[in-house]
N, C-alpha and C positions, 0 to 999 in steps of 0.2 A: 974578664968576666968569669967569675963561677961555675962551672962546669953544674952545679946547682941551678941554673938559671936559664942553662938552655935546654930546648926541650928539640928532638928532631924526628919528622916524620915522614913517609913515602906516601906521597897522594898519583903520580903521574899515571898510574891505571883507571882510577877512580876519577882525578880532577884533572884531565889534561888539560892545557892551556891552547894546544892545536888539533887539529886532526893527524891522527896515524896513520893517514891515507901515503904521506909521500916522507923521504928520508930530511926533510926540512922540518914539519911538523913532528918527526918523533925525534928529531934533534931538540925542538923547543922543549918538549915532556923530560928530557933526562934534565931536571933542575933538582939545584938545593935553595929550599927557601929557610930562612931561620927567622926567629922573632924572641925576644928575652921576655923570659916569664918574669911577673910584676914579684917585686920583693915583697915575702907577707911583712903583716901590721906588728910593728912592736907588740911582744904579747901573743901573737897567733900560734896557735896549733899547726907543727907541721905533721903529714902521714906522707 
C-alpha cells in the first residue's frame, strides 16, 4: 500500500480503550490502530 494512503494517529490519552488504573489497562492503551484512507475520485483535487 502507499505510504499515501496511510494516515497514523496517537489517541491512547484521549481515547483509551481501558482504564489507567492497573498495569493490564495501560497495556491495552499502548495500541496501533491503522485504517487505509479511501483512494480520491478520478479527477479529484489533492491538498
Amino acid at each position: 500500500m502507499p505510504s499515501s494512503r496511510v494516515f497514523a494517529a496517537a489517541f491512547g490519552a484521549e481515547q483509551p480503550v481501558a482504564p489507567n488504573a492497573n498495569e493490564e489497562g495501560r497495556a491495552l492503551n499502548r495500541r496501533v490502530e491503522m485504517a487505509p484512507v479511501p483512494r480520491a475520485a478520478p479527477g479529484a483535487r489533492r491538498e
